[in-house]
N, C-alpha and C positions, 0 to 999 in steps of 0.2 A: 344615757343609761349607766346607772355606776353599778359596777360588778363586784363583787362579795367574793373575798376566795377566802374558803375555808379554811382554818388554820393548820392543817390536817392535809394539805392538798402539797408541799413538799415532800411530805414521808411518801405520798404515794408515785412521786417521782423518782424519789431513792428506792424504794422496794423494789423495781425490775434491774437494777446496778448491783444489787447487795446479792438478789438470786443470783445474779450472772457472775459475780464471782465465789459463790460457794460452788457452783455448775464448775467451773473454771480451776478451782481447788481439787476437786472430786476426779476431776479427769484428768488432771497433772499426771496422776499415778495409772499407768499403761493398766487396763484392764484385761484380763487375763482372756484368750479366746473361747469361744463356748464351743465347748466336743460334741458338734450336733450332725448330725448329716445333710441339714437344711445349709451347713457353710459348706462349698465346693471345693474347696483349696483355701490352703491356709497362704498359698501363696497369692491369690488375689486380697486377701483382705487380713493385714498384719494391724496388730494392736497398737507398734510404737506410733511417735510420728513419721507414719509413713510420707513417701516422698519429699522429706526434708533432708537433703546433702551440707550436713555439718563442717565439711571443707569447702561449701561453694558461695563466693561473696554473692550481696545483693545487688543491682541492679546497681545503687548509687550507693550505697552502704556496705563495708568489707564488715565479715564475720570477724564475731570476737574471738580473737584467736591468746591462747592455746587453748587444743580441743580439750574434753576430758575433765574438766573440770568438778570439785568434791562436791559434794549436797550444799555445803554453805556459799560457795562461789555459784551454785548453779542457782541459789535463793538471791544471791545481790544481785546477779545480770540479769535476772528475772525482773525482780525489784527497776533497774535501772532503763529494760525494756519497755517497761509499763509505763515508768513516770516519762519518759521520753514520749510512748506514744499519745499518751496524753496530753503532753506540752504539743506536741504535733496535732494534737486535735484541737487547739485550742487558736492554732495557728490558722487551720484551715478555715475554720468558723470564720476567724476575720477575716480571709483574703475572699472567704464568698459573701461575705456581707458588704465588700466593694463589688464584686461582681455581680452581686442583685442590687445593689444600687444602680450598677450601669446595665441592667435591665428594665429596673424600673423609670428609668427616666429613658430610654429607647421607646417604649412600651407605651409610657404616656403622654409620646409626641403626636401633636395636632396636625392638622391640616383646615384651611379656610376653601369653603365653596363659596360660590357666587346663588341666594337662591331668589328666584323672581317671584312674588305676589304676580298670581295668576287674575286676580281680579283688578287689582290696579296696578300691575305691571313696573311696579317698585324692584329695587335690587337692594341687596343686604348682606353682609357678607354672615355664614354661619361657622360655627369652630367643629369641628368633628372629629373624631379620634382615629389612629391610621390603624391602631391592631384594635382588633375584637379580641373583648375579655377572655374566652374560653380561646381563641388561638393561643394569643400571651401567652396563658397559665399552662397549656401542655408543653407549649416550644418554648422558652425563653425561660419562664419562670421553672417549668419542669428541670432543663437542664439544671439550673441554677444550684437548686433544689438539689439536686443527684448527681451534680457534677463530680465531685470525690470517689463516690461510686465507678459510675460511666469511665472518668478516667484511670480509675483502676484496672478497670477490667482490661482496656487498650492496651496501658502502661504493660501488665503484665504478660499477656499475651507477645508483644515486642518484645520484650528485655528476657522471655525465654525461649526466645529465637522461634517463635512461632506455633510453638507447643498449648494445651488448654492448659492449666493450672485451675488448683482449686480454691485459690484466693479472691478473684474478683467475681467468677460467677457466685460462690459462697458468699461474698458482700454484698451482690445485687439480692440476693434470695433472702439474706438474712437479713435486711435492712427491709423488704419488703414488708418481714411478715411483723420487726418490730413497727413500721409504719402504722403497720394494719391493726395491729392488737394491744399493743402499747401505748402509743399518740390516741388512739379513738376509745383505749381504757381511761386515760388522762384526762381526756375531754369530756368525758362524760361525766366523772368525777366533779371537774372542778365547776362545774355549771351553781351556782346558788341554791339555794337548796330552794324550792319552789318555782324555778325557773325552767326552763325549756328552752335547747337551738335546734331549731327545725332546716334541713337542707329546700332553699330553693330552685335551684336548679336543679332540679329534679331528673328532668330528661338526661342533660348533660353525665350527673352523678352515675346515673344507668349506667348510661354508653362508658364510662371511664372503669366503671364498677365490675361490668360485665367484659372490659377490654381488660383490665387487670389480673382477673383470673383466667382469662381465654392465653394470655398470654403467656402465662408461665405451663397451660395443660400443653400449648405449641411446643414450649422446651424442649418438655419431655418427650415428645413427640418427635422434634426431629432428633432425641438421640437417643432413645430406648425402642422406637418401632417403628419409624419410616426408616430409615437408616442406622440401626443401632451401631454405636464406640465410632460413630462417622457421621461430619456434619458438611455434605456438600455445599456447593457454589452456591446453589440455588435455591436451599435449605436458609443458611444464610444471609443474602439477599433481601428474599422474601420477608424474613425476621426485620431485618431494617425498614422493609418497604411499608411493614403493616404501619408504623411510625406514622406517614402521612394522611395514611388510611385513614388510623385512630384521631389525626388532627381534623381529617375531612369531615368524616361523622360524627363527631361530638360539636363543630358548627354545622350543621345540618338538624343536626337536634336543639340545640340553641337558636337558631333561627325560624326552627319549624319550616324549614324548605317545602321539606316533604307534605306535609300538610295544606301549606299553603296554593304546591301546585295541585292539590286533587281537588282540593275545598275551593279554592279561588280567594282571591282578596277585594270588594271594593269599596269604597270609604265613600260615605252617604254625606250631605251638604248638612242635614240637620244633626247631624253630630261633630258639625265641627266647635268649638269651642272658643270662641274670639277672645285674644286676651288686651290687644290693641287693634291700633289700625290693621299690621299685616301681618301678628303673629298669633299662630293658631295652634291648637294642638287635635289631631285627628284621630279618631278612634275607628276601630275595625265593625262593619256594618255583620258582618256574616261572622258572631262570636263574640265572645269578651276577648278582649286586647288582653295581651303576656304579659300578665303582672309581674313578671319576673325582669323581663327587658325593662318595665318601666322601672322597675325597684332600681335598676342597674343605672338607666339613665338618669333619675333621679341624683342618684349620688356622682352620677359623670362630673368632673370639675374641671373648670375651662381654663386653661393657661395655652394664649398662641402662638406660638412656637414659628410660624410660616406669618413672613410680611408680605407674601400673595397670596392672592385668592384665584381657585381655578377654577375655571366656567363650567363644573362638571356638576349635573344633575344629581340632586338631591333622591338619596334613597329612602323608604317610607323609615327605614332607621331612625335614618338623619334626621327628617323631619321631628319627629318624636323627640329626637335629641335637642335639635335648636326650641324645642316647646322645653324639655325639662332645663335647658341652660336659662330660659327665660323665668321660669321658675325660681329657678338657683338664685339668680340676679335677684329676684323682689325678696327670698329667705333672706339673702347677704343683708339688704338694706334693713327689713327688720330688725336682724340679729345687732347691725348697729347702732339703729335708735336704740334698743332693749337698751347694749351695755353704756349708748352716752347717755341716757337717762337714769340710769343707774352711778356712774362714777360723771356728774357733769363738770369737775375739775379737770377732768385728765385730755391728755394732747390728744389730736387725732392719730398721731401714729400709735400713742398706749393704746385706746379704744379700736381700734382696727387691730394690735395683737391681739387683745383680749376676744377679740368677736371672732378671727383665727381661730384659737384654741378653742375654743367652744364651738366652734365648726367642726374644726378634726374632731374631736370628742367624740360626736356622734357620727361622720362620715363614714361611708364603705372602706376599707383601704381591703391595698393586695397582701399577697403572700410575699414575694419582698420584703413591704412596709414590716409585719411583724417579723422578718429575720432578722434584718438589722436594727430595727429599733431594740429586738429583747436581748439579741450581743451585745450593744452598745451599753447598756444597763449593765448585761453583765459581765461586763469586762473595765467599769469604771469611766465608761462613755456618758452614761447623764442621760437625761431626758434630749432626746433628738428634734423632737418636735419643738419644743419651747425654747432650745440653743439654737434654731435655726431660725424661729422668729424673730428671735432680740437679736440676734447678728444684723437681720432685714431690716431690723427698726431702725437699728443703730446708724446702720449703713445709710439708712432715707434720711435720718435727723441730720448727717453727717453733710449728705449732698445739700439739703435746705440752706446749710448756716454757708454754705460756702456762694458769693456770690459772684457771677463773671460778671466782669461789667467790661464793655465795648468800649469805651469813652476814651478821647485825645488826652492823653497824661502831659502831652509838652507843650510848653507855651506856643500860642497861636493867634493869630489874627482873625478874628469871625465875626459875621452880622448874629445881632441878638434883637429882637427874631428876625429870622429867616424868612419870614413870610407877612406882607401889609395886603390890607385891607381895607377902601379907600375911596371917598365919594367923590363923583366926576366933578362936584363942585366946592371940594375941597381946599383948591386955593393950591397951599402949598405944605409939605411935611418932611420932619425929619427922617430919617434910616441912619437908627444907632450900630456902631462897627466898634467892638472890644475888642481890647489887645488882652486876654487871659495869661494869666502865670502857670508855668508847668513846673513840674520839680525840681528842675535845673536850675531855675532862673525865677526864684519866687519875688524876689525885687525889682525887675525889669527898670533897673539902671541903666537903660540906653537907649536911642533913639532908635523909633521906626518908622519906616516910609513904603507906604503902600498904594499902591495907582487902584482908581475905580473908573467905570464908566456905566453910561447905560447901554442896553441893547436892548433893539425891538424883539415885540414879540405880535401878539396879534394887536398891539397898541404900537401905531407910528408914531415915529420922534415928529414932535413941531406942529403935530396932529391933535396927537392927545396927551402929548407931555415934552415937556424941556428937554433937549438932549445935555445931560451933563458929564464931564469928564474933569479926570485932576487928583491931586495925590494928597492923603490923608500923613498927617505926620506926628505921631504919639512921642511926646517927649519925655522923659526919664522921672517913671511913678504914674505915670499916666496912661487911665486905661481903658479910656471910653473919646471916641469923637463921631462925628454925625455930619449925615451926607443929606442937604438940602435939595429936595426935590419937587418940579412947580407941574402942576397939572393943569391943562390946557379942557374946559369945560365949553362946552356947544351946545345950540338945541336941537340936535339931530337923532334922532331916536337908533340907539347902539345896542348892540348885544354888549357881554362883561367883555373885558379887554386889560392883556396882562402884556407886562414887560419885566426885563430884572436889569438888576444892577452887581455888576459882578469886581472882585479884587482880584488883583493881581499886580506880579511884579516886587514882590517882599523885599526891603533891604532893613538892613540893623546896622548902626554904626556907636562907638562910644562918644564922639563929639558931632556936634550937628552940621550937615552938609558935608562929613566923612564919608571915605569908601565903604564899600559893604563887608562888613567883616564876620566871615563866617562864625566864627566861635559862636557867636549868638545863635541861639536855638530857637529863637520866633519864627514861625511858617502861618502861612495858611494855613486854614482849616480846611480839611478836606473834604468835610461836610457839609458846612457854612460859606463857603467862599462865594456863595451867591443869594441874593436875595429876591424871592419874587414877587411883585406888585401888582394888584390887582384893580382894575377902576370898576367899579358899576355906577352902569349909567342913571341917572338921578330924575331923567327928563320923563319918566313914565312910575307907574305904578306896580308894575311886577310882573313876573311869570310864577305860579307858585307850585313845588311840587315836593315829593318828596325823593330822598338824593337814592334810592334803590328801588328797584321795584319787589323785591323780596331779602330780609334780613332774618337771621337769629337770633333767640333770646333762651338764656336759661331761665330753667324753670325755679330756680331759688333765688329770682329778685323778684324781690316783693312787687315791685313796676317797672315796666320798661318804658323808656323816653324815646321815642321816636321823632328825627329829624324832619322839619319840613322847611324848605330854604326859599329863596325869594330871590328872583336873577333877574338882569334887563332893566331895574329899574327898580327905587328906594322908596319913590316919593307917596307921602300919604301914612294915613295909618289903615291899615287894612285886618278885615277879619273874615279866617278861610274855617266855615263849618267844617266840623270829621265825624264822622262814626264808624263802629266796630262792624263789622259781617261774619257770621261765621262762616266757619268750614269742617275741617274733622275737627276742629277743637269748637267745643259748645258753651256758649254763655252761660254763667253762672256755674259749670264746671273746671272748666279751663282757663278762663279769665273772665274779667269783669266786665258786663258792658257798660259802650263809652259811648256817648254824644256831644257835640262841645263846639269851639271854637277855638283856632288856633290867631292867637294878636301878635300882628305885627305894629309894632310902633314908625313913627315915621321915619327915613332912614335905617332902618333893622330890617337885615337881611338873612338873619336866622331864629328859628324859633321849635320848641319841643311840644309834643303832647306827651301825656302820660297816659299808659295801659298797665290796669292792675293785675296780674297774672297769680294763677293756683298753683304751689308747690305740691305736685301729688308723690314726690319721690319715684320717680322711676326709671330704672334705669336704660331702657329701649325709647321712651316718648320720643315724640315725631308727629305733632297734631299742629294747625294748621288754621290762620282766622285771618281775618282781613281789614286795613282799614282803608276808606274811602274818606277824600275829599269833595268837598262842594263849591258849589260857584262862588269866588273871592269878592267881599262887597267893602266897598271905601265907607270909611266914616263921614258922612256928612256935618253931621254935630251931634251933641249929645245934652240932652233934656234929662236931668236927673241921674238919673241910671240907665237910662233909656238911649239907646244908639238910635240914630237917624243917617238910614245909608243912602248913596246915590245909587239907587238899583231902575230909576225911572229914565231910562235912555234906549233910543233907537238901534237896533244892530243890523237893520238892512241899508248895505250902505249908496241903496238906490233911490232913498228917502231923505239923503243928510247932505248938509254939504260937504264940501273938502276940505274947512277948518274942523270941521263935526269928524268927520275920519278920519282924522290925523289924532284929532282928539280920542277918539275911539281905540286907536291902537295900541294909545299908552293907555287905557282901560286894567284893571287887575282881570287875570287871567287863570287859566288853570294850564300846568305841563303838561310832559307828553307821561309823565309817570305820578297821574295824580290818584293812582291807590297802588297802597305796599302791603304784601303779605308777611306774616309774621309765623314761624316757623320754632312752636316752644323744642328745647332740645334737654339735655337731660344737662342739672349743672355739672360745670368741670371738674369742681370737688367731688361731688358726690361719684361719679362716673368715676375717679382715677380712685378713689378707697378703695371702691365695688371690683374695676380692676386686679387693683394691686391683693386685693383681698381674696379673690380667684386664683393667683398666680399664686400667693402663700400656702392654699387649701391644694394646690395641685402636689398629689405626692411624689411626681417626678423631681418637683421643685423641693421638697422637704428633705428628700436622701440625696438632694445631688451637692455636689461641692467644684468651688470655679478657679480653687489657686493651693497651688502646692504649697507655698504658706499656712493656709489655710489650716491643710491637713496634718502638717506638723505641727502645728499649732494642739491641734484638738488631739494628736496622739499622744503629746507629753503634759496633757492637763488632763487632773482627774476633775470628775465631775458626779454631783450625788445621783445617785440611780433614782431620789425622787418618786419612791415605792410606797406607798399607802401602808398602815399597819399591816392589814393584812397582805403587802406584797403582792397584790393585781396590779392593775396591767398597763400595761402600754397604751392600751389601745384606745380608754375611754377616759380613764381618772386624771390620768399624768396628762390628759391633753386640754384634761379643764382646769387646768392650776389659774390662779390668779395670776395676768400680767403683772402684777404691782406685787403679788405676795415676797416676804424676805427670802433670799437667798437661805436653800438649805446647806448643812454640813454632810462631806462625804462622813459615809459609816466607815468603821475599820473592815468589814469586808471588800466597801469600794476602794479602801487603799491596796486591800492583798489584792486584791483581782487586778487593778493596775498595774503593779509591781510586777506581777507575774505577767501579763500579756503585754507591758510596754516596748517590749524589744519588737513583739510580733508589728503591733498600730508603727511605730517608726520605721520599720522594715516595710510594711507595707504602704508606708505614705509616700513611699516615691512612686508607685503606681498614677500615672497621670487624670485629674479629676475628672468629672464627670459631664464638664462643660467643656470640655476638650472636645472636639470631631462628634458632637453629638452623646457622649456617651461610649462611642464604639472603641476610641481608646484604652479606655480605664476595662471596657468589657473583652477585648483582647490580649492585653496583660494581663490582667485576672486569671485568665482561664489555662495561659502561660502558669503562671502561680502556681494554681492551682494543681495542675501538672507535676509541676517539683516537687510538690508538698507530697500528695498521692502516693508520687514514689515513694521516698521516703518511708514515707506509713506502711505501704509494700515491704519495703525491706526489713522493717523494724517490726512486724508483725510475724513473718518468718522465722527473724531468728527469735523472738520471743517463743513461738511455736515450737522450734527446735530446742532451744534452751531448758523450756520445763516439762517438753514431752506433749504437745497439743498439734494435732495435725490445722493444716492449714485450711482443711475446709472447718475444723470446729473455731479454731478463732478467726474465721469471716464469718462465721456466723453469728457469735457471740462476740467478742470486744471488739474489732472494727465496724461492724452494723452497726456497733451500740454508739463507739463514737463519730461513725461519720451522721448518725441520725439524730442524737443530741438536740444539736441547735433548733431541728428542726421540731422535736418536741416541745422545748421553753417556745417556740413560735407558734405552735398550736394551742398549746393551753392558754397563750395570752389571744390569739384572733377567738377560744374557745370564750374566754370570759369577756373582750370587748365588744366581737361583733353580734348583731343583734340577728343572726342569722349562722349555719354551720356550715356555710361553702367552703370559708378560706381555711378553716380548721380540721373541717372531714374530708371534701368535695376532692380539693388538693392532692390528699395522701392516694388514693388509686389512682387517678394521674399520672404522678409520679412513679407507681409501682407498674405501670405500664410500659410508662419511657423508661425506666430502666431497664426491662429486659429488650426495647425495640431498638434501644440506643447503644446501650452497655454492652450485651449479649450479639446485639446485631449488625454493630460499627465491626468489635475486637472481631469475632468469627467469621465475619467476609474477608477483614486484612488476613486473616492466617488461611481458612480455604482458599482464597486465591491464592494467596502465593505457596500455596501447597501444590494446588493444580499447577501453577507455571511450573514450577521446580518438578513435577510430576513424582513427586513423592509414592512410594508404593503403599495405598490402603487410606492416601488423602489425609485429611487434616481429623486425628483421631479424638475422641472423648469419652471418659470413661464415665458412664451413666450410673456408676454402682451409686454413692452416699448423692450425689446431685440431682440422680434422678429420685432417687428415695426422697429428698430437702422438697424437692418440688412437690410432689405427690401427696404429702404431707400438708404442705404448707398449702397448695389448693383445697384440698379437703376443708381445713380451718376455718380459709378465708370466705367460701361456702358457708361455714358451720356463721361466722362470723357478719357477711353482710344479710345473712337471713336474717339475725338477730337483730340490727339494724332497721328494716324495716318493719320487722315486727313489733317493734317499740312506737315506729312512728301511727300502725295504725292501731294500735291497745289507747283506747280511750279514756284509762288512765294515767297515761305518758303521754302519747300524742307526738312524739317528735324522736330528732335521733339521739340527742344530746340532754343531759338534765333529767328533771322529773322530781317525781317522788325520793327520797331519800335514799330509802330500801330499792328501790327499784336500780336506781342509778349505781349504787355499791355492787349489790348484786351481781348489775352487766359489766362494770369497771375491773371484779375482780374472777368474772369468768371471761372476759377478753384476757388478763393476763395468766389466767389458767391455760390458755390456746398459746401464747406466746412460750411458757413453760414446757408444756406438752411437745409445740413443734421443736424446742432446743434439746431436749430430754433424747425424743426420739431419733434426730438426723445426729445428736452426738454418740447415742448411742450402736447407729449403722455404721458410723466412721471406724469406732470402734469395736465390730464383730462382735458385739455383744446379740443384734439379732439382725436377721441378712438382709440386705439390701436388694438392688435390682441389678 
């Protein structure tokens, strides 16, 4: 689906930055208190920046010191706060687009069950994903997402010895409401004009929607009326606890638990759906099946991560899962006839990128996938998706050309071949032994001498062959001599019967009948130093069979040659009828039927038939036919064309005589494995693209990275950001590029943005990659990172706050929300224009504004209640509810005024959806969402400010 973005849809990203700093201008200048009797004390609620200590350093940042400073000095440290915290924002953005990387590849690690066909009792291994989508996105992705936040809140709390401040809860609150009103004004905006994103997860959205706002009415609740200016243990706590709560219930709704235990589940036989022999896909008897789950597993993409499989029962999940993997598989094969039929010059590895890209194109991806992908863009990273393909290509073309090869590099002494094959009445025959040259010694200028003998094997010496012994002696240039050997022929009716003839005892000298002188590098071969000799008996007509009783054959040869061998005996010419049988695989589908006659000549002791097999492309086959031998009949003579066999003979041997039965036994016969089943399997080629092409579609595989090289690499190289005219997206356009199209040039915006963030990408490329410990490395330093940075932005927010006279709850509400929330806007507007659905771009944002108050609000507040309670502090761990409670109160009402509107878009039957629409419609709700975002900055600035009273 290619996505249109409006030419118009940047200015409406800058329009909420440009308000925020005229808001930001306006309130520099201390607003004068209003003389009302609605304010209590002027000493509760002062107009400067209250509670900013102009003599007290920051956490990790000392204040700019000398205080006092004139209007022009207080305009440059201002000035130089700002562009700081910016460059600080700009830091953090990267170091969490490594740490959603090492989310995303945690997140979309596999697991292999073992599942059994219940009806034929087959085993198969299935791939299944270890987190469920809706946990991921609240735990792991949520953090990710709010990590700068969350860790504020903490940081702060600590570094002012356990006190509340107004900085981090004011960033969780004011980042929420820019989430809520800003991001889902953007999104709705940048929709096509004619277009529609409709939220499918529905239930989930609810639950997250309706935890979002429950969550912040909590707040204020436990600090304005269950225990007001005081937020006990258990107040606390609880606030953290709802956390798992909100993870419990939102899979609970996603899964339809609840439902499914009142309603019941059972899956009917006539709606199962065969897609081969054992893979099926089953659909729910009582109900239509969750269209939602399927959309989900539909887009699930298999990369296996575990080389074991555990014997653990298949959930009806799963099931559905390994039906839409099998799915996936037959898309993949499609997608790459389409592109080799389209480009038939090109390598397999080009056509496997190009059927990639055009797979991500349209696939589901996470919330991750667009943070990092739209930083990377915008910081001079390039297209992530198409730099991680041609790395893989490179890398596979790379491994192709290199070849190991096993082989003896040094001169040696070996039989060529290794192995005779040899009629009992052959008399007598050579066994050729080369002296080969090795690197060393490419001229073999000297004499060598090397002892042979024979040894029995199930063939006695003097029995059934000459015992010989004695030393071969190659003289200088000479590089071939031969071991004569006589075979002892009988008319005794024998099974086959082998023996070898082995070397040993190497010497090299420069003059002949010299010592052995080492310097010469000739050895034995270690391979060769034996040869094995085989007799068959000649005195009868055969045993015939074929040499397996079941083999494989891929399904992209045109025929497959099947072995049928002849032992015990040469003589004659014999011909053994075959035919085909099926089994799960059907005539005329599966392969072609065969009827025939397999000839052996006289003395020929091996012989093929051929079966014509159907290439159906798939990547699971597993079907299954048979062929049959028939009674072996000797040639008698042959009349034209016409064979004339001896089939007219006795076989009770209580009617014949004892020359007659003797005669009889050397008769042609049939083995003990005289039918083989043939087992089509899918070809190796094709299986290892389909593969390899699963593994490149896997977005764990797309953001992850495997060597610190690597990463340095990519942080000191610019790269074009690869942007359509119109500057959409990531998500769909840039992942349909041509493999083969020319390289684009960086713009001069991708060189400033490089320029500017290259200290941060080298700074942060020592963070260890993402194939490190799973993931878990890079996602534990991250978060370290993370941490410093936070601070940082902490201290530099303050004294900015102090400098130009903005208390600390108005700029966390306004410039630190605005820049720790940033990234994640560019990331919604592009999952808003790629994905074909509004989960990752709406669904997401209450989520998130959920865990930030269960995580942020409820991590920091239980470290300072307790240890207020230990320390037994008199009046416990205080908060002062005035502008925080009012922030809340507010910003709930909104988000109310806000997700009502929301759905009433989705069911006005000239919109239909939450995202898009009509023109008018969509401006409309774009620019009265950011009328709410206005309103709540307007008003919580103006309580901070006594201009009208608070709680």
């Amino acid at each position: 689906m290619k996505a249109v973005f409006p030419s118009d849809c940047l200015s409406w990203i800058k329009l909420p930055v440009l308000m925020l700093l005229l808001l930001v201008v306006f309130l520099s200048q201390p607003a004068p208190v209003v003389s009302s009797g609605n304010v209590t004390d002027a000493t509760e609620c002062t107009t400067s920046s209250g509670g900013c200590n102009k003599d007290k350093d920051g956490i990790l940042l000392p204040v700019w010191r000398p205080f006092g400073p004139s209007t022009g000095q207080k305009v440059l440290r201002g000035a130089v706060y700002l562009l700081a915290l910016c460059y600080m924002f700009l830091g953090v953005a990267i170091v969490a687009d490594k740490f959603m990387a090492a989310i995303e590849v945690i997140t979309s690690k596999e697991k292999e069950v073992i599942y059994t066909n219940a009806e034929t009792g087959e085993k198969h291994v299935v791939s299944v994903r270890i987190w469920n989508e809706t946990v991921s996105n609240l735990t792991l992705m949520a953090l990710g997402s709010s990590a700068p936040e969350i860790l504020l809140s903490c940081i702060e709390i600590v570094g002012s010895e356990f006190q509340a401040g107004d900085l981090g809860p004011g960033t969780i609150v004011g980042s929420a409401a820019f989430n809520l009103f800003v991001i889902i004004a953007i999104c709705v905006i940048v929709i096509p004009n004619g277009e529609v994103r409709r939220i499918e997860h529905l239930r989930v959205f609810v639950c997250t929607a309706t935890s979002s706002v429950l969550a912040y009415i909590w707040l204020y609740l436990i600090i304005a009326v269950i225990t007001p200016e005081k937020v006990d243990v258990w107040e606390a706590v609880i606030t953290f606890a709802f956390f798992p709560l909100l993870v419990g219930l939102a899979y609970i709704a996603d899964k339809r638990l609840i439902h499914k235990i009142i309603f019941g589940k059972r899956y009917s036989a006539e709606k199962i759906e065969k897609f081969d022999d054992h893979d099926m896909e089953m659909a729910e008897k009582n109900g239509s099946s969750d269209k939602n789950d399927n959309n989900y597993m539909k887009n699930d993409k298999v990369n296996k991560n575990s080389n074991h499989a555990s014997n653990s029962r298949l959930t009806d999940s799963n099931i559905e899962q390994y039906s839409a993997q099998e799915e996936n598989k037959r898309d993949y094969i499609k997608k790459l006839e389409e592109v080799r039929k389209q480009n038939p010059d090109w390598s397999d590895s080009r056509v496997s990128q190009q059927a990639a890209l055009d797979i991500l194109a349209h696939q589901k991806k996470s919330r991750a996938y667009y943070r990092v992908a739209t930083t990377r863009k915008m910081t001079g990273g390039g297209n992530i998706v198409k730099k991680n393909l041609e790395k893989r290509t490179f890398e596979r073309e790379n491994e192709l050309n290199v070849v190991i090869e096993n082989i003896e590099n040094f001169s040696r002494v070996a039989f060529e071949p290794p192995n005779y094959t040899v009629m009992e009445n052959v008399g007598s025959f050579d066994i050729n032994v080369q002296r080969i040259p090795g690197e060393e010694d490419k001229n073999l200028d000297f004499y060598t001498y090397v002892d042979y003998k024979t040894v029995e094997g199930s063939a006695k010496r003097d029995t059934d062959f000459k015992y010989q012994e004695g030393t071969l002696v190659f003289e200088p240039k000479q590089d071939s001599k031969t071991i004569a050997i006589e075979i002892i022929d009988d008319e005794d009716f024998e099974e086959d019967e082998h023996f070898k003839v082995i070397l040993s005892n190497i010497r090299n000298s420069r003059e002949k009948d010299g010592p052995n002188q080492k310097d010469f590098g000739c050895q034995l071969s270690n391979e060769c130093r034996e040869a094995v000799v085989t007799i068959l008996d000649d005195d009868h007509q055969g045993v015939f069979g074929f040499e397996s009783e079941m083999i494989q054959v891929h399904e992209n040869m045109s025929e497959t040659e099947i072995k049928v061998s002849r032992q015990t005996g040469a003589r004659g010419e014999i011909h053994v009828p075959y035919k085909t049988i099926e089994g799960s695989a059907k005539e005329g589908v599966d392969f072609e039927k065969a009827i025939g006659e397999v000839v052996f000549a006289d003395n020929e002791t091996e012989a093929t038939l051929k079966i014509r097999i159907k290439d159906k492309e798939e990547y699971s086959r597993n079907e299954t036919f048979g062929v049959e031998l028939g009674i072996p009949k000797r040639v008698k003579s042959k009349e034209g064309s016409i064979y004339v066999y001896e089939d007219d003979f006795e076989t009770d041997e209580t009617k014949i005589s004892e020359s007659e039965k003797i005669a009889l036994k050397g008769r042609p016969k049939l083995g003990s494995v005289s039918k083989c089943w043939v087992t089509i399997v899918p070809s190796r080629e094709m299986k290892s693209v389909v593969d390899r092409l699963m593994r490149d579609t896997n977005m764990g595989q797309v953001l992850s990275s495997n060597s610190w090289k690597d990463q340095f690499l990519e942080a000191i190289t610019i790269s074009p950001s690869g942007d359509d005219e119109d500057g959409a997206n990531v998500g769909s356009d840039d992942c349909a590029d041509d493999a083969d199209s020319p390289p684009k040039t960086p713009s001069i915006l991708d060189y400033v943005m490089h320029f500017l963030t290259v200290f941060w990408k080298v700074l942060f490329a020592f963070i260890p990659p993402t194939d490190i410990a799973g993931g878990y490395a890079c996602f534990v330093v991250s978060i370290i990172a993370i941490g410093f940075m936070t601070a940082v932005i902490g201290d530099l927010a303050s004294h900015f706050g102090c400098t130009v006279g903005l208390k600390d709850a108005v700029t966390a509400i306004s410039l630190v929300a605005l820049g720790t929330s940033l990234p994640d806007t560019f990331a919604s507007k592009t999952a808003a224009c790629g994905d074909e659905n509004a989960d990752a771009s709406v669904g997401n944002v209450t989520g998130s504004n959920a865990v930030n108050v269960f995580l942020g609000i409820g991590v920091a507040w239980s470290i300072a209640a307790i240890y207020h309670e230990i320390k037994g502090t008199e009046g416990g761990f205080h908060v002062d509810p005035g502008s925080l409670g009012f922030s809340v109160t507010v910003y709930c009402v909104l988000a109310v005024i806000c997700l009502a509107t929301l759905f009433l878009r989705r069911f006005i039957k000239s919109i239909g959806a939450e995202l898009g629409g009509p023109v008018v419609a969509k401006y409309v709700t774009g620019l009265f969402f950011i009328s709410l975002w206005l309103t709540y900055l307007v008003l919580s600035s103006l309580v901070s400010y006594c201009v009208i009273e608070g709680f």
